[in-house]
DSSP file (Angstrom, degrees, kcal/mol; ACC not computed):
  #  RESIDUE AA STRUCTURE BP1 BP2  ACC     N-H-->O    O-->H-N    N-H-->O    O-->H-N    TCO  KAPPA ALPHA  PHI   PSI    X-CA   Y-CA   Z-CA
    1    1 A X    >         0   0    0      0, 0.0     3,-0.6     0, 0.0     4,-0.4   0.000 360.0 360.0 360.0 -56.3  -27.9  -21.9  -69.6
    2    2 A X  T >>  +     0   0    0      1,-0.2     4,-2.2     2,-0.2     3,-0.7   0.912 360.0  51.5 -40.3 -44.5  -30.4  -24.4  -68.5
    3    3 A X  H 3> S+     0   0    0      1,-0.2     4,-3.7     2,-0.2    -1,-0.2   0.949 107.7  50.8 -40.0 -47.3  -33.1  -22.9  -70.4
    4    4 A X  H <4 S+     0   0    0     -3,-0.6    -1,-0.2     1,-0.2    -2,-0.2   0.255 115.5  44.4 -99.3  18.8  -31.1  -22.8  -73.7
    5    5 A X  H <> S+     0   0    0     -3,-0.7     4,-2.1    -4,-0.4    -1,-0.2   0.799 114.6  49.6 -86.2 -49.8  -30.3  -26.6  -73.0
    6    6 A X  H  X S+     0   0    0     -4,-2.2     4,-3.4     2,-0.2     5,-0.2   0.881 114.7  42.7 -49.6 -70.7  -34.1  -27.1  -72.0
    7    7 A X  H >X S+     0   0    0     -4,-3.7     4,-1.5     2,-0.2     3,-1.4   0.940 114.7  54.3 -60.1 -96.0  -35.3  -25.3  -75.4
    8    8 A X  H 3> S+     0   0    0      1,-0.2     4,-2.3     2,-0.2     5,-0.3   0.557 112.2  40.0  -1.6 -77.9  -32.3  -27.4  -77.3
    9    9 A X  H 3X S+     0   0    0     -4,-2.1     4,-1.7     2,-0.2     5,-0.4   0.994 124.4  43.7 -36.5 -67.8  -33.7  -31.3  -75.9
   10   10 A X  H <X S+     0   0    0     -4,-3.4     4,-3.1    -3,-1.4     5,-0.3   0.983 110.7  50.0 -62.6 -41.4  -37.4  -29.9  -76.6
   11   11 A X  H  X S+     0   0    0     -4,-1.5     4,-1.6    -5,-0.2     3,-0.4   0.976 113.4  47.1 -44.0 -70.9  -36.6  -28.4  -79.8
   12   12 A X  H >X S+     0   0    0     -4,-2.3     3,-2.8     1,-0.3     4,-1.3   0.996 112.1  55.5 -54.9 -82.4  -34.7  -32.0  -81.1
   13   13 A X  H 3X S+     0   0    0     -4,-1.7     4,-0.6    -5,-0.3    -1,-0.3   0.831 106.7  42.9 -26.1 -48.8  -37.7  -33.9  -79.8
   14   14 A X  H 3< S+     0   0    0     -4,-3.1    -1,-0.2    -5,-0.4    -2,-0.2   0.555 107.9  56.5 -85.7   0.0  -40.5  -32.3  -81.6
   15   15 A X  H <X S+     0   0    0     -3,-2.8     4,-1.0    -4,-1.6    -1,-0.2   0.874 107.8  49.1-104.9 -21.0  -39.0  -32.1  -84.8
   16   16 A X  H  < S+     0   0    0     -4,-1.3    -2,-0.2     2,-0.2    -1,-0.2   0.461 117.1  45.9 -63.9 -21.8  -38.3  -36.2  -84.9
   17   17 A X  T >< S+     0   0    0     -4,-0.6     3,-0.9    -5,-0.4     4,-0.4   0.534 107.3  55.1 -93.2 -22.9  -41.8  -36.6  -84.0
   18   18 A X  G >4 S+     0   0    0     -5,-0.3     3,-0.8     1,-0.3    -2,-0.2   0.794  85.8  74.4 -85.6  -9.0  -43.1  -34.4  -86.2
   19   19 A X  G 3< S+     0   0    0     -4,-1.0    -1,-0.3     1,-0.2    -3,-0.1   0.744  84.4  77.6 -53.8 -30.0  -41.6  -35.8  -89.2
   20   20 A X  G <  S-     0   0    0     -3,-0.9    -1,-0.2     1,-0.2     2,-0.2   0.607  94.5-130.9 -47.4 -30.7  -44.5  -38.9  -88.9
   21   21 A X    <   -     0   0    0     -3,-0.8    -1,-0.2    -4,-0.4     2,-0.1  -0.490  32.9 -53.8  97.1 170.8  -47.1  -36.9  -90.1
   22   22 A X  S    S-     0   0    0     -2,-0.2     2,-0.2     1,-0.1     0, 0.0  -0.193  71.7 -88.9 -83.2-163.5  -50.8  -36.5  -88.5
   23   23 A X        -     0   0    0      1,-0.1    -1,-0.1    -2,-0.1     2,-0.1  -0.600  38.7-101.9 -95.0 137.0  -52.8  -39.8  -87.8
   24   24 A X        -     0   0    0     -2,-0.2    -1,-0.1     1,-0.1     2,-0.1  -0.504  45.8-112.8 -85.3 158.9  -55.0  -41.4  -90.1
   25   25 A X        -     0   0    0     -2,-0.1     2,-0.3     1,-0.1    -1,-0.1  -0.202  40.2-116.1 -83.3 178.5  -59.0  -40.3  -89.1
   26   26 A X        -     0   0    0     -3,-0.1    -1,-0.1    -2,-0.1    -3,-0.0  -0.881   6.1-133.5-123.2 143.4  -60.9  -43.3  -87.9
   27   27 A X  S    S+     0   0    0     -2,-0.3     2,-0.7     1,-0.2    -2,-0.0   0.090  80.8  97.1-111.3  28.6  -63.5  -44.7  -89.3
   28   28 A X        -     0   0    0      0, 0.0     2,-0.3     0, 0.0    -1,-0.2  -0.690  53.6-178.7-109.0  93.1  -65.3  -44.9  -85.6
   29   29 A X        -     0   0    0     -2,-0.7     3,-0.1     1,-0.1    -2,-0.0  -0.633  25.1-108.5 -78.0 132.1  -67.4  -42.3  -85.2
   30   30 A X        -     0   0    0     -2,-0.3     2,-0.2     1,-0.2    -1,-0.1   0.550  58.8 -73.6 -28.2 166.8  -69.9  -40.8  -82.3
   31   31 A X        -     0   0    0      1,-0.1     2,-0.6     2,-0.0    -1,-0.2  -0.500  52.7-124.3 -63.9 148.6  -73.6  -40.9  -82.6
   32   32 A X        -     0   0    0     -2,-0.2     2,-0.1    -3,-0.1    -1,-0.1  -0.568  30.5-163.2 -93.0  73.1  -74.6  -38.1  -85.3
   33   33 A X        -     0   0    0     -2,-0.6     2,-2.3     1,-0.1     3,-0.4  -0.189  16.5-135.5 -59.7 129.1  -77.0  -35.9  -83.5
   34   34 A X        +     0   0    0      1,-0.2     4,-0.4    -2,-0.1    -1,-0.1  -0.475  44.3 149.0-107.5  85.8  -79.3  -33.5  -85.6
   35   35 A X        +     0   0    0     -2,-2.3    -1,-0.2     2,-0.2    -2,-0.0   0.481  65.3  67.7 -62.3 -14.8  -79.0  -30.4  -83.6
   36   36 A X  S >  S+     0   0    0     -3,-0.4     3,-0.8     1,-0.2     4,-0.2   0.890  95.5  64.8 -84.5 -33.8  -79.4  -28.1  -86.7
   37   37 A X  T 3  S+     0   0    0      1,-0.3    -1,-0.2     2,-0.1    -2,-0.2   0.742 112.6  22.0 -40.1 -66.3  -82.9  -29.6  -86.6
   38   38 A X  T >> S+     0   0    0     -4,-0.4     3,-1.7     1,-0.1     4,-0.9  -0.292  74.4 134.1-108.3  30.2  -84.3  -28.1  -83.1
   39   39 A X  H <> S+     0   0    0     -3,-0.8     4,-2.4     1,-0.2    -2,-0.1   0.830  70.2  52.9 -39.4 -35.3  -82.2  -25.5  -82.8
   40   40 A X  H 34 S+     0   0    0     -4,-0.2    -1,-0.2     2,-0.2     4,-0.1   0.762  95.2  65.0 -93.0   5.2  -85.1  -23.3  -81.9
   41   41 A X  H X> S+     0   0    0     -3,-1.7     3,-3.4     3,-0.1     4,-2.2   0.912 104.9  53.4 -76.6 -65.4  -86.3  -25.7  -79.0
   42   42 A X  H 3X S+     0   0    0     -4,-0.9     4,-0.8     1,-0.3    -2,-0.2   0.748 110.0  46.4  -9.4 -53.8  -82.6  -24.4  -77.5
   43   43 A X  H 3< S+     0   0    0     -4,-2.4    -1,-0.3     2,-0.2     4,-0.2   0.322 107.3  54.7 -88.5  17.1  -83.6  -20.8  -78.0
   44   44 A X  H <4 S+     0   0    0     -3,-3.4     4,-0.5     2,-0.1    -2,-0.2   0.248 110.7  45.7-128.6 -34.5  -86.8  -21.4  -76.5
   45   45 A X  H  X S+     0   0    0     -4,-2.2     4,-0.9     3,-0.1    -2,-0.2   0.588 111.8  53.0 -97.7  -2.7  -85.0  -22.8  -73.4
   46   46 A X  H  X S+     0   0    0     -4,-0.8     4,-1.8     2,-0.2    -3,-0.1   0.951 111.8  47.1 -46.9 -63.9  -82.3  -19.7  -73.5
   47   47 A X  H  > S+     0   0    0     -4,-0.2     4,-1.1     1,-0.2    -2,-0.1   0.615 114.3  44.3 -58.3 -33.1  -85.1  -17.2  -73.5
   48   48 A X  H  > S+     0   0    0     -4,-0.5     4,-1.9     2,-0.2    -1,-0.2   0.891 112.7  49.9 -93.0 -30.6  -86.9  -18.8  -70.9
   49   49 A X  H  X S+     0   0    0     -4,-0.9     4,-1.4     1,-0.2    -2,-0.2   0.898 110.8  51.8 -20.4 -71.7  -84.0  -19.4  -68.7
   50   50 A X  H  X S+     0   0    0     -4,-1.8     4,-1.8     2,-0.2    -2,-0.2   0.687 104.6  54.1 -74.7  -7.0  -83.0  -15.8  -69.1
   51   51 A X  H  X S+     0   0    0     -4,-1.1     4,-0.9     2,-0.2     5,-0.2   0.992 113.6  46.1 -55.4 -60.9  -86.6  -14.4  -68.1
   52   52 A X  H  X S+     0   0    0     -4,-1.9     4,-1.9     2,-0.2    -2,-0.2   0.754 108.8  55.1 -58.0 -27.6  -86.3  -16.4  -64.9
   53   53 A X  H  X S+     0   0    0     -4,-1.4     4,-2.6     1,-0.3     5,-0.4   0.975 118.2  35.9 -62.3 -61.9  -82.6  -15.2  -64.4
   54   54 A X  H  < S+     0   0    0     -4,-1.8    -1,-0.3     1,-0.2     4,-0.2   0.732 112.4  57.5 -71.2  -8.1  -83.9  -11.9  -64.5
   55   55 A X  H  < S+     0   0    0     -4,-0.9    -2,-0.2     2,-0.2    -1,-0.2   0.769 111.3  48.5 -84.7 -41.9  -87.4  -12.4  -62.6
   56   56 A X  H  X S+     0   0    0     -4,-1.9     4,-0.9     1,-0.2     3,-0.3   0.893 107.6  47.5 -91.4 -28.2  -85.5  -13.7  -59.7
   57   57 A X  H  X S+     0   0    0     -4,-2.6     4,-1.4     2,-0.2    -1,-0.2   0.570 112.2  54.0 -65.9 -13.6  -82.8  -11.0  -59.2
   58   58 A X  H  4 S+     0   0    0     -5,-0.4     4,-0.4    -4,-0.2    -1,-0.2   0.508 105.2  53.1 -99.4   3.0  -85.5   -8.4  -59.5
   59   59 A X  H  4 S+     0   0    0     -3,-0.3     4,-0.3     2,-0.1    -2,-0.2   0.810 110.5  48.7 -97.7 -21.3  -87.3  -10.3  -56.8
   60   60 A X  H >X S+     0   0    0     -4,-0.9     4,-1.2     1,-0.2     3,-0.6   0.851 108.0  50.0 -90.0 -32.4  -84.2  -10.0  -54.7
   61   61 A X  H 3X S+     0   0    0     -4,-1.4     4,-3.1     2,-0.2    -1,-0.2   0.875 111.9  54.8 -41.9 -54.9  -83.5   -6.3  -55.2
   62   62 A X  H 34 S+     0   0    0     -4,-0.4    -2,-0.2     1,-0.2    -1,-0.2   0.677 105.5  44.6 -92.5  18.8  -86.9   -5.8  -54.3
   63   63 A X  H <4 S+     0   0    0     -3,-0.6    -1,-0.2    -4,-0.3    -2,-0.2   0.705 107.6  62.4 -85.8 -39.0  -86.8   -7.5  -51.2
   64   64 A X  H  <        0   0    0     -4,-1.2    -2,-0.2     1,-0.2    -3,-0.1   0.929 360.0 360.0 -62.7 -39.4  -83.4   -5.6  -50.4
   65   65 A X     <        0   0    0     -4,-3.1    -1,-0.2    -5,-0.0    -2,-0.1   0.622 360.0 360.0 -79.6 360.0  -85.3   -2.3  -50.6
């Protein structure tokens, strides 16, 4: 019975706020960063990342044996 009170309240609430509509956007925006730009310095630090990832687990396996 609480539940279907709970549900009831919440129910009543969101539909009375949701009649308002979304928010108008704002005209203040972030810095615009041109990532599309160097994309491939990113995949040049992936690659090299993952070489080390694996270089160093293969150093530790072969330490284990």
């Amino acid at each position: 019975m609480t539940s279907l009170i709970y549900n009831v309240i919440m129910l009543a609430i969101q539909t009375t706020s949701g009649s308002q509509g979304p928010p108008a956007p704002s005209q203040n925006r972030g810095p615009q960063l041109p990532i599309d730009e160097n994309v491939w310095i990113l995949i040049a630090f992936g690659v090299l990342f993952g070489i080390y990832v694996i270089y160093r687990r293969s150093q530790t396996i072969n330490k284990a044996s």
